[in-house]
C-alpha positions as CSV (number, residue, x, y, z in Angstrom):
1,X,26.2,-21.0,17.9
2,X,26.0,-17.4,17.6
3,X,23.3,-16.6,14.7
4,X,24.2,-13.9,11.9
5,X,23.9,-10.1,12.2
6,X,21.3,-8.7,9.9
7,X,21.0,-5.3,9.6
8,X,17.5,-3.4,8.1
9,X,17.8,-0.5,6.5
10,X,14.0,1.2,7.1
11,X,11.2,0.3,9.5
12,X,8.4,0.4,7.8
13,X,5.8,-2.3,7.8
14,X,8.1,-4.4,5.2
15,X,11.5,-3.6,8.2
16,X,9.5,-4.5,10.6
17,X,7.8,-7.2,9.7
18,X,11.5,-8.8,8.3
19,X,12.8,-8.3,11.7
20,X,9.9,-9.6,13.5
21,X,10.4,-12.9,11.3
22,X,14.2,-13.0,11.8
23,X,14.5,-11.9,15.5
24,X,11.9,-14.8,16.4
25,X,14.4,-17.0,14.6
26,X,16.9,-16.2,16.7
27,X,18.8,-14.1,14.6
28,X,20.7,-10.7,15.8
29,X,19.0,-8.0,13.9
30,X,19.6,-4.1,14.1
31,X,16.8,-2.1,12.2
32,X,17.8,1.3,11.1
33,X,15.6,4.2,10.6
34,X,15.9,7.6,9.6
35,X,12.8,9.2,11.3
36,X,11.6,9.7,14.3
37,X,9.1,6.7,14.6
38,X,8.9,3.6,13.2
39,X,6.1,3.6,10.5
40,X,7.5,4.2,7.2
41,X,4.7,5.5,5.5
42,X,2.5,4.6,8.1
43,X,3.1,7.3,10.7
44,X,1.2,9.6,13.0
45,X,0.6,13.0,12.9
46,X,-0.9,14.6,16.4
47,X,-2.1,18.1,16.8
48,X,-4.6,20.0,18.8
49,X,-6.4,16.9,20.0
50,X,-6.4,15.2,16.5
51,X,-4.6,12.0,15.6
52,X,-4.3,11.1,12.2
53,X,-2.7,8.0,10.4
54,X,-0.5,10.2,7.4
55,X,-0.7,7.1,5.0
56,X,-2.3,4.1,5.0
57,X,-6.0,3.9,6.2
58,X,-7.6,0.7,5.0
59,X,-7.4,-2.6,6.7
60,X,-7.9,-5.3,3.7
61,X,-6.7,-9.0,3.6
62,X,-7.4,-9.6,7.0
63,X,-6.1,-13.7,6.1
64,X,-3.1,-12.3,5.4
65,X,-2.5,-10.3,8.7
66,X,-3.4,-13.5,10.5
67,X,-1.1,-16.0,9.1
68,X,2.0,-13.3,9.7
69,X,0.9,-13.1,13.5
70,X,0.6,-16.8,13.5
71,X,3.6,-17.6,12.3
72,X,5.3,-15.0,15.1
73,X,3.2,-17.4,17.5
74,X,1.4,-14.4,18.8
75,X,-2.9,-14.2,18.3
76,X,-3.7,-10.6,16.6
77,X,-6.8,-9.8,18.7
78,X,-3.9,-9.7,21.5
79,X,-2.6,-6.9,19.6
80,X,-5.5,-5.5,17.5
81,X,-9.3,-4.8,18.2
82,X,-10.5,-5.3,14.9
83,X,-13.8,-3.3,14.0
84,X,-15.3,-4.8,10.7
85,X,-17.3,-1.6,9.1
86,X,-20.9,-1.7,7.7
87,X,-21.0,-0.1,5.7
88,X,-17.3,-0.7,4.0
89,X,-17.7,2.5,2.2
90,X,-20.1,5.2,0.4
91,X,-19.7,6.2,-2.9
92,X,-20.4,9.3,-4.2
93,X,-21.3,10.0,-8.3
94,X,-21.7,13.8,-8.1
95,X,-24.4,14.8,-10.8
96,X,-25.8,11.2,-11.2
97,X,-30.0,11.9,-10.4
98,X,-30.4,8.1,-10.3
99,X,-27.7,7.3,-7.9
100,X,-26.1,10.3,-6.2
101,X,-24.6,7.9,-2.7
102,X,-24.3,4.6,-2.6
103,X,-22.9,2.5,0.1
104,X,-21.6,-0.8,0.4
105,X,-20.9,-3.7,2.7
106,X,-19.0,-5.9,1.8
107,X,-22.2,-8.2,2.4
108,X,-23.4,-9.9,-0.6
109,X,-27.1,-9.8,0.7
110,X,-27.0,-6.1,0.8
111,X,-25.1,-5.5,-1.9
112,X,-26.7,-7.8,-4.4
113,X,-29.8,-5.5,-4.2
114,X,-27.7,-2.2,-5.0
115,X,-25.8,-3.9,-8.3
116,X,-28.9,-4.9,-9.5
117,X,-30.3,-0.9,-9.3
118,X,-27.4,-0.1,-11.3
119,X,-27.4,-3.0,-14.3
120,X,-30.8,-5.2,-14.4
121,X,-29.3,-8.6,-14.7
122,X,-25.6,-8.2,-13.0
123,X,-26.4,-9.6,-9.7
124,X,-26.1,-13.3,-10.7
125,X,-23.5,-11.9,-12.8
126,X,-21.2,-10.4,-9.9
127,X,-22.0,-13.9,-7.8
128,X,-20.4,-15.6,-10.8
129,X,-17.7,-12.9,-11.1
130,X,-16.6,-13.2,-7.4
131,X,-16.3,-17.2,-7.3
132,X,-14.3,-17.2,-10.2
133,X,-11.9,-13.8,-8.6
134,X,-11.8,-16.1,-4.9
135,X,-10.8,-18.9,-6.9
136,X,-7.8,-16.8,-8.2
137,X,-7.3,-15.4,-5.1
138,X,-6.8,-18.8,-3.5
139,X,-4.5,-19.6,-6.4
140,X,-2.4,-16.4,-6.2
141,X,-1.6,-17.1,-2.3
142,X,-0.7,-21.1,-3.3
143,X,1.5,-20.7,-6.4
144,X,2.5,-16.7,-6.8
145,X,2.3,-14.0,-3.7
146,X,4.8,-16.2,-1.2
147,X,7.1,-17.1,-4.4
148,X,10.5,-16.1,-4.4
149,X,11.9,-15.6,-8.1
150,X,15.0,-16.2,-9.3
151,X,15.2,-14.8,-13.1
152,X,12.4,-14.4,-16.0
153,X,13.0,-18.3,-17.2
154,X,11.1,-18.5,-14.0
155,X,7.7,-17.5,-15.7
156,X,8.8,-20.0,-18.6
157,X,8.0,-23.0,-16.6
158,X,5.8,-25.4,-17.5
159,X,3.8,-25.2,-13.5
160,X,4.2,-22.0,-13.8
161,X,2.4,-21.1,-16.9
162,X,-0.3,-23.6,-16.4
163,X,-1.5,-21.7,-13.3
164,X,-1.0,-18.6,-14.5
165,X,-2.6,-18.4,-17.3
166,X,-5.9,-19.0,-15.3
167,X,-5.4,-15.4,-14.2
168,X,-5.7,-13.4,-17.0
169,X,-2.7,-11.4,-16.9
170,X,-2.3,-10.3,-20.7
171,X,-6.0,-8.8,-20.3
172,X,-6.4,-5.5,-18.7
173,X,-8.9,-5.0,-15.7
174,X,-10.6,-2.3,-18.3
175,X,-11.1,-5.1,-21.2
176,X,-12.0,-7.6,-18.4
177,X,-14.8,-5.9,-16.5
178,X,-16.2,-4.8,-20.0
179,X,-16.9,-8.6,-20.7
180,X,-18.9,-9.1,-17.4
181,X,-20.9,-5.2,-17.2
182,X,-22.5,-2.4,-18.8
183,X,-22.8,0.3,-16.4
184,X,-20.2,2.7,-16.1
185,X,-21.1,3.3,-12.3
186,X,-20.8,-0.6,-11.1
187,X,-17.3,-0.5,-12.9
188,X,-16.3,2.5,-11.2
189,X,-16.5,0.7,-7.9
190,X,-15.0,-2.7,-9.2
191,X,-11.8,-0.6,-10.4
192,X,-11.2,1.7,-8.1
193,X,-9.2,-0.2,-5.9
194,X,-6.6,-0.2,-8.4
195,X,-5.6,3.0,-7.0
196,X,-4.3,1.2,-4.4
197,X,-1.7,-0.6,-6.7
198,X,-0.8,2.5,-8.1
199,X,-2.1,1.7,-11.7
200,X,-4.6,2.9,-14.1
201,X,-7.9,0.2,-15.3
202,X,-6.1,0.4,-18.8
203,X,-2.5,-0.9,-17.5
204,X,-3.6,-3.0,-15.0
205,X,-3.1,-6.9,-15.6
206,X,-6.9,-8.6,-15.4
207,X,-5.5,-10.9,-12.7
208,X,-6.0,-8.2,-10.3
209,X,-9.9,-9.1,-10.0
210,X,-8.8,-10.6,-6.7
211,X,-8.7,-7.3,-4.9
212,X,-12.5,-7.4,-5.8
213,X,-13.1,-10.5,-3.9
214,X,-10.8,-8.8,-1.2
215,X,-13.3,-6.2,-0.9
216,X,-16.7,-7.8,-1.4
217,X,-15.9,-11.3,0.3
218,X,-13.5,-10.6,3.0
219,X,-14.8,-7.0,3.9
220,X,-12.8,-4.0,5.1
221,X,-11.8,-3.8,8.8
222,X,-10.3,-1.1,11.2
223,X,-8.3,-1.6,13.9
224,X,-9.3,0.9,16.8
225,X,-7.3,3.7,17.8
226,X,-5.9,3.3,14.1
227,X,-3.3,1.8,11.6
228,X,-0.6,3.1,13.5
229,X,-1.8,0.4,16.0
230,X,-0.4,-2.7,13.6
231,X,2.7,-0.7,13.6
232,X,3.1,-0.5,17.6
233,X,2.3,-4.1,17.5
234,X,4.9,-5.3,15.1
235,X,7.6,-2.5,16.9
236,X,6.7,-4.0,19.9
237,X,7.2,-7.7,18.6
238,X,9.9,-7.2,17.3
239,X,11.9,-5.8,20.7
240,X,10.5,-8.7,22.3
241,X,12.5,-10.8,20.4
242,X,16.2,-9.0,20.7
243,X,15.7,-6.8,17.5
244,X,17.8,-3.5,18.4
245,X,15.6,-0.9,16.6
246,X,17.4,3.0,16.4
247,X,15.2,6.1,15.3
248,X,17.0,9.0,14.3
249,X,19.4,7.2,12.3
250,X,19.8,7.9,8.6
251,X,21.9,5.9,6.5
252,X,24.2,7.4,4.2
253,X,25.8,3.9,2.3
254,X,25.9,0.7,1.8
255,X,29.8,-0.3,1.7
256,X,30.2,-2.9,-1.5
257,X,33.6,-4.8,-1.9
258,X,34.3,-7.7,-3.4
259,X,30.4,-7.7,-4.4
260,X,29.5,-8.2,-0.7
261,X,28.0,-5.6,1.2
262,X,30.5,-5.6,4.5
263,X,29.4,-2.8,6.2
264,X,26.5,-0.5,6.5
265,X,28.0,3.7,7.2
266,X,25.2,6.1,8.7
267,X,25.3,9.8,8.0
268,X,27.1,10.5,11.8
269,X,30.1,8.3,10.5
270,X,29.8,5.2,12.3
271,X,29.7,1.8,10.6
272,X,27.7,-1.8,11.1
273,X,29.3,-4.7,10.1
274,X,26.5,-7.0,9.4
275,X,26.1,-10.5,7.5
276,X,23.5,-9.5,5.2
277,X,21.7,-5.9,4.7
278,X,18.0,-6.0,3.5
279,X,16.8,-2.6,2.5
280,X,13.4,-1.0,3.4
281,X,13.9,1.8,1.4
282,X,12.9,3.4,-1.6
283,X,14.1,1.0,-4.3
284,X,15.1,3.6,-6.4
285,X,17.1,5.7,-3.4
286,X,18.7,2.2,-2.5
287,X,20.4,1.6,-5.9
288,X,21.5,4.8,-6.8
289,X,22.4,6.9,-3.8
290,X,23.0,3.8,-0.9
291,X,25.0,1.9,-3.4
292,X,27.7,4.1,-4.7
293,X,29.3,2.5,-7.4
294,X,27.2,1.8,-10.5
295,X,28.9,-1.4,-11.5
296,X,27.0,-2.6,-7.8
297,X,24.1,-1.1,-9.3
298,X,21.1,-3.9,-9.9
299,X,18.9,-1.0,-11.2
300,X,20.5,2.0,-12.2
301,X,19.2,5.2,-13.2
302,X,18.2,4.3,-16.6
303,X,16.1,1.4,-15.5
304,X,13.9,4.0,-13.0
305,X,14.0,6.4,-16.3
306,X,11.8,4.2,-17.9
307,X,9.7,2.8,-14.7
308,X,6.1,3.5,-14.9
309,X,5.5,5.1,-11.2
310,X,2.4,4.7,-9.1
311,X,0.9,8.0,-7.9
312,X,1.8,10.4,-5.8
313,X,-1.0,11.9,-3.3
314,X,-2.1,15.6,-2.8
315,X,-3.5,15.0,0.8
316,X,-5.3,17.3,3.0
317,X,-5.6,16.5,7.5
318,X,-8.4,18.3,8.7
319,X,-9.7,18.8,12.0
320,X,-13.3,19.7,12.3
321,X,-14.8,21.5,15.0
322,X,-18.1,19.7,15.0
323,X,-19.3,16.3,13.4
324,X,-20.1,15.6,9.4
325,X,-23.4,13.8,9.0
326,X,-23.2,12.8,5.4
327,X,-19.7,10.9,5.6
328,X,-18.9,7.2,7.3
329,X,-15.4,6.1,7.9
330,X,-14.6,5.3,4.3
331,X,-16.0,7.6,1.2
332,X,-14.9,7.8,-2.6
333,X,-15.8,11.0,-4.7
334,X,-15.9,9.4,-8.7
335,X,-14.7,11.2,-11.3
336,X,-17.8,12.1,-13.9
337,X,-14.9,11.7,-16.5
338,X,-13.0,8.6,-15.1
339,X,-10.6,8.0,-18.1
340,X,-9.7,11.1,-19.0
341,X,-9.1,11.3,-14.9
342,X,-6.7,8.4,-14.9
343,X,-5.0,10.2,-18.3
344,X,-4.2,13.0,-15.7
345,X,-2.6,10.6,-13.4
346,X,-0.8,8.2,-15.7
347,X,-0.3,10.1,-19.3
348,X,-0.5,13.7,-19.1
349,X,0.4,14.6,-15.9
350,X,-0.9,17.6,-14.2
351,X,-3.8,18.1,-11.3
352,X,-6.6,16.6,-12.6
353,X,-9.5,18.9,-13.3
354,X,-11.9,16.2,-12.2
355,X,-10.3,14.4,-9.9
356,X,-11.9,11.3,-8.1
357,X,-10.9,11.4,-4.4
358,X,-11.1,9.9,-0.8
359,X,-11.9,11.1,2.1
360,X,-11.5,8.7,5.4
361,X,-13.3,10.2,8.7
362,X,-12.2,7.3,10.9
363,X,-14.3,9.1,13.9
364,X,-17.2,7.8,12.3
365,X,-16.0,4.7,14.2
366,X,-12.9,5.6,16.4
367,X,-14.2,8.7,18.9
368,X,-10.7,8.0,21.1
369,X,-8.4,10.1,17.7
370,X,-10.4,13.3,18.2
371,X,-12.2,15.8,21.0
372,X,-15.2,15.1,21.7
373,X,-18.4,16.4,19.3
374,X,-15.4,16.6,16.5
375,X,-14.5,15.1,13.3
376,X,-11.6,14.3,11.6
377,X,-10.7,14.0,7.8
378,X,-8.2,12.4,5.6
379,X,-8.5,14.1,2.4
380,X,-6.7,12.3,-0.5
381,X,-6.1,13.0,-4.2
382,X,-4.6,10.9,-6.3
383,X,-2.1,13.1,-8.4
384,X,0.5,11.8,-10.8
385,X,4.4,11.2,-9.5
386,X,6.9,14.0,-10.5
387,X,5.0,16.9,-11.1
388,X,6.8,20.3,-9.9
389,X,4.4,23.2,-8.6
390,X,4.5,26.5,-6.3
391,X,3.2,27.1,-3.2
392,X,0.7,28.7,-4.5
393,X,-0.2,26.6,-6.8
394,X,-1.2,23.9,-3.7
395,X,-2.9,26.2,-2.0
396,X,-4.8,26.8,-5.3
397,X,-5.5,23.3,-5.2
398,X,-6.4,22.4,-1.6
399,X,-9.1,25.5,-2.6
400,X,-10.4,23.1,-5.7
401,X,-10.6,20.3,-3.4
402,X,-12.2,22.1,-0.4
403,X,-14.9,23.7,-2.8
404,X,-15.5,20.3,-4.7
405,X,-16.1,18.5,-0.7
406,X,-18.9,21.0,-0.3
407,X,-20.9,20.3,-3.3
408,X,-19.5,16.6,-3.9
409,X,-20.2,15.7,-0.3
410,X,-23.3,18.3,0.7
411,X,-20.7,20.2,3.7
412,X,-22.1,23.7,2.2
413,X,-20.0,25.2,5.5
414,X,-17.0,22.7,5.8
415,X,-14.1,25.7,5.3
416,X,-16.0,27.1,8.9
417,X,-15.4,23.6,10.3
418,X,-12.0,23.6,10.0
419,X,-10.1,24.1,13.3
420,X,-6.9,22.0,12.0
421,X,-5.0,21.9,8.7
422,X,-2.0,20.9,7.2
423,X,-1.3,19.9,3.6
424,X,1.3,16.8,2.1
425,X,2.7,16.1,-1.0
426,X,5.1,15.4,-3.5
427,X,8.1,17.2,-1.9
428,X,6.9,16.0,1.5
429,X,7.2,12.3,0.7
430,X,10.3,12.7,-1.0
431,X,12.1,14.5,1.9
432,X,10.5,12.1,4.6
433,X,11.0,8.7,2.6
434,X,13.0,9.8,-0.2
435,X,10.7,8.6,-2.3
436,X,11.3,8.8,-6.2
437,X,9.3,11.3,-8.4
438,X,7.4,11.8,-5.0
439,X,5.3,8.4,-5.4
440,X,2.9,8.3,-2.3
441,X,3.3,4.3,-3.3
442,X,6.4,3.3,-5.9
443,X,6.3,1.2,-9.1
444,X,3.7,0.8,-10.0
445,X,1.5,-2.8,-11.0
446,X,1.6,-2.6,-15.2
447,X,1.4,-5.8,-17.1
448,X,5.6,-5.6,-17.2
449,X,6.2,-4.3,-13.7
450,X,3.7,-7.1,-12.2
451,X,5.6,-10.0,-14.3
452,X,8.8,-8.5,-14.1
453,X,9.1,-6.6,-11.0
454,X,12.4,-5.9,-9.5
455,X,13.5,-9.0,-7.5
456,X,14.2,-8.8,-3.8
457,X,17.9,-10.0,-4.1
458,X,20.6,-8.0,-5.6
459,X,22.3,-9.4,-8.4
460,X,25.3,-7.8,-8.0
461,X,25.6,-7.7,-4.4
462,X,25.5,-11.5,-2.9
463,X,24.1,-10.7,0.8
464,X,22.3,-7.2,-0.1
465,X,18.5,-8.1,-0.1
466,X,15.1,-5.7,-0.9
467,X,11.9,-5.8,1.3
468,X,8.9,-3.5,1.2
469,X,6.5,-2.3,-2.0
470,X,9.3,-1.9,-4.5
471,X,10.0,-5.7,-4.7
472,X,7.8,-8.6,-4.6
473,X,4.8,-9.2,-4.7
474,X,4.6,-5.4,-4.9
475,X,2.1,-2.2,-3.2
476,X,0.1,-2.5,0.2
477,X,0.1,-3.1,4.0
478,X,-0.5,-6.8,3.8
479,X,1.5,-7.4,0.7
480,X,4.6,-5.7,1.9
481,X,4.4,-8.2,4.9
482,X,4.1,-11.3,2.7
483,X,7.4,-9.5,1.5
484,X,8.7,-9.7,4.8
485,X,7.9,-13.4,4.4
486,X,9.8,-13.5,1.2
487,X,13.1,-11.8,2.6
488,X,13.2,-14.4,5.6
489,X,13.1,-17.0,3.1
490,X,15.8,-15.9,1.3
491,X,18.1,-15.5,4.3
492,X,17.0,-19.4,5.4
493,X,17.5,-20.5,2.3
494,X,13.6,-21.8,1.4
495,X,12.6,-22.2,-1.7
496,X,9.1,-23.6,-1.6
497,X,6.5,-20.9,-3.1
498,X,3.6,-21.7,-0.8
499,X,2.8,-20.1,3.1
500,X,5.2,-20.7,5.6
501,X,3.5,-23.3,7.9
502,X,5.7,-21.9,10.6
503,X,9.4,-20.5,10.8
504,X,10.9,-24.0,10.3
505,X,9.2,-25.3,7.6
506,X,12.1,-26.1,5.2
């Protein structure tokens, strides 16, 4: 018996990963996407020599990965070469005499030593700290990440509360971290990785001490030649296993009658008839240009008029004519004044004046993305969503940024260096993922948008579906897979909120 059509609107990681899961099911699955490349977010850019990954450059939750691969029935070191970096990542606290560069390893018998150098006392603390965040972590992947919900009386049960309550969620990570430590500088590093869920230390639910166990436990990883590697892999998986994938291809609405989504028209005219449609796309895009109608509207305008959005990113690609020697693959600039920083980002938006940054030179460990004797660098900023500026006013910036890297970073000649440039931001991710307010990343992980994030089934449209960081369980490479996982068990009809153990488990 012939299996249903499913047609996926979007390839990245969450489009792919979705058809991955449903193709090696059997099912007959056409994935749409409006670039050139499949990617999403995670694309390449190539010039003069230099390969850069545009978006996503850390490889965390390397569990996660595994079990996705697993359940594909593939092995991921037939797909990836995964590098494990020592160190993780340097730190940098410009104007700090003590402790101007610090790295760390994500090795507990290194990094003991350096915690203690910053508060006398807090390495037993942080052993303490990160049994009790694995313990969570363990408990979010049994009970929460793979959970598909329904409606809020779903956080009213009984199980439900029980568990997770144990995770803190109505303390913030700032309040929390306040009860373990005392030095500003060792909570710097334990909350900056809430940048990557888009949030601010202040807004972000306390149950989010896993990602510190993430980064201290599992360690930080790169697979060689880049992220856009995972990508390939996936692409490649996935048109082993019948999916029909078509570049090129923008979609311009998702036909609604009788609250059924019966047809899927692209912007040259022609229309899919599928069985179900799951979207890959910006949430916000999805619900209020894709579906036409407001009545078919899940989340109108006036729900994304009050949505909290994660930032967006002023980022800078740089090719360097010769090597850095004061950078490894992953380094973090911090903020001297790291709340009125995050005030920049989250409550009075504008380009921060002291703005903590990122800056990946993957070289350090990859010399295949680059000419030989040359670095390259991927600058990032984290800058809040919507803000309008000119031209000028980014070029202004990139200056700031460019002048802060030579003192922050001690490269007193890096503007000489520079034999490639090219700047992205707001108006570049809206136009290539029509991304709302510009969000390098979408909603946001707030206390409310964590608990009550937008489902991944419409609840207007029976067989219309959401994949990707705007649903469940929310922002990041591996998550957005584990949303993949979510959206095949919604088509099969499993309701269990544990791992698959394979595609049949039932």
């Amino acid at each position: 018996m012939k299996k249903e059509h499913i047609v996926i609107i979007g390839a990245g990681i969450g489009g792919l990963g979705t058809a991955c899961l449903l193709a090696k099911q059997g099912y007959q699955v056409t994935l749409l996407e409006k670039n050139e490349t499949t990617g999403g977010r995670a694309r390449l850019l190539k010039e003069k020599g230099f390969t850069f990954d545009m978006g996503p450059s850390w490889y965390l939750m390397p569990d996660i990965f595994e079990h996705f691969f697993s359940l594909l029935d593939e092995k991921i070191e037939d797909h990836l070469n995964l590098i494990k970096l020592s160190p993780s990542y340097r730190v940098f606290f410009p104007g700090d005499k003590e402790f101007p560069v610090l790295d760390l390893y994500s090795d507990l018998s290194k990094d003991l030593d350096t915690f203690e150098k910053l508060e006398k006392g807090s390495a037993e603390k942080i052993k303490k700290y990160l049994e009790r965040s694995g313990k969570q972590y363990d408990l979010a992947k049994r009970q929460f990440m793979y959970r598909n919900y329904n409606s809020v009386f779903d956080f009213v049960q009984m199980d439900f509360l029980k568990e997770g309550l144990k995770m803190n969620p109505f303390q913030t990570m700032e309040s929390y971290l306040d009860g373990w430590f005392q030095d500003e500088r060792l909570k710097k590093i334990l909350e900056y990785t809430l940048v990557f869920l888009g949030s601010a230390p202040d807004k972000t639910p306390a149950l989010y001490n896993i990602m510190n166990f993430i980064d201290f436990d599992m360690g930080v990883y790169y697979p060689e030649g880049g992220i856009y590697k995972i990508i390939e892999a996936l692409e490649n998986i996935a048109r082993k296993n019948g999916t029909i994938i078509r570049v090129g291809t923008p979609v311009s609405e998702i036909i609604i009658e009788d609250k059924k989504a019966t047809g899927v028209r692209l912007e040259n005219g022609e229309v899919i008839f599928p069985d179900h449609v799951i979207s890959n796309v910006d949430m916000h895009f999805t619900e209020t240009k894709l579906v036409k109608e407001e009545k078919n509207r899940t989340f109108p305008q006036k729900y994304w008029d009050k949505a909290v959005m994660g930032p967006s990113a002023f980022i800078i690609y740089l090719g360097l004519n010769q090597e850095v020697k004061t950078l490894t693959h992953h380094n973090l600039r911090f903020s001297v004044n790291w709340k009125d920083n995050f005030k920049d980002v989250f409550d009075n938006p504008k380009f921060p004046d002291d703005p903590s940054y990122y800056v990946c030179c993957p070289t350090k460990t990859d010399k295949t993305i680059a000419p030989e004797g040359k670095d390259l660098l991927f600058v990032l900023v984290p800058v809040a969503a919507g803000l309008e500026f000119s031209e000028s006013q980014k070029k202004e910036y990139r200056d700031k940024i460019i002048g802060m890297m030579k003192q922050d970073l001690n490269i007193p000649n890096l503007e000489g260096m520079i034999e490639y440039e090219s700047l992205y931001a707001h108006q570049d991710f809206q136009k290539d993922y029509n991304a709302f307010q510009g969000t390098a990343l979408g909603l946001a992980h707030t206390l409310k948008q964590t608990l009550l994030r937008p489902g991944n089934k419409s609840k207007k449209i029976d067989n219309l579906l959401y994949v990707g960081a705007g649903t469940n369980p929310g922002i990041g490479m591996p998550i957005c897979l584990i949303s993949s996982e979510l959206a095949y068990k919604r088509i099969r009809g499993i309701k269990h909120p544990r791992p698959l153990k394979d595609l049949n488990d039932i």
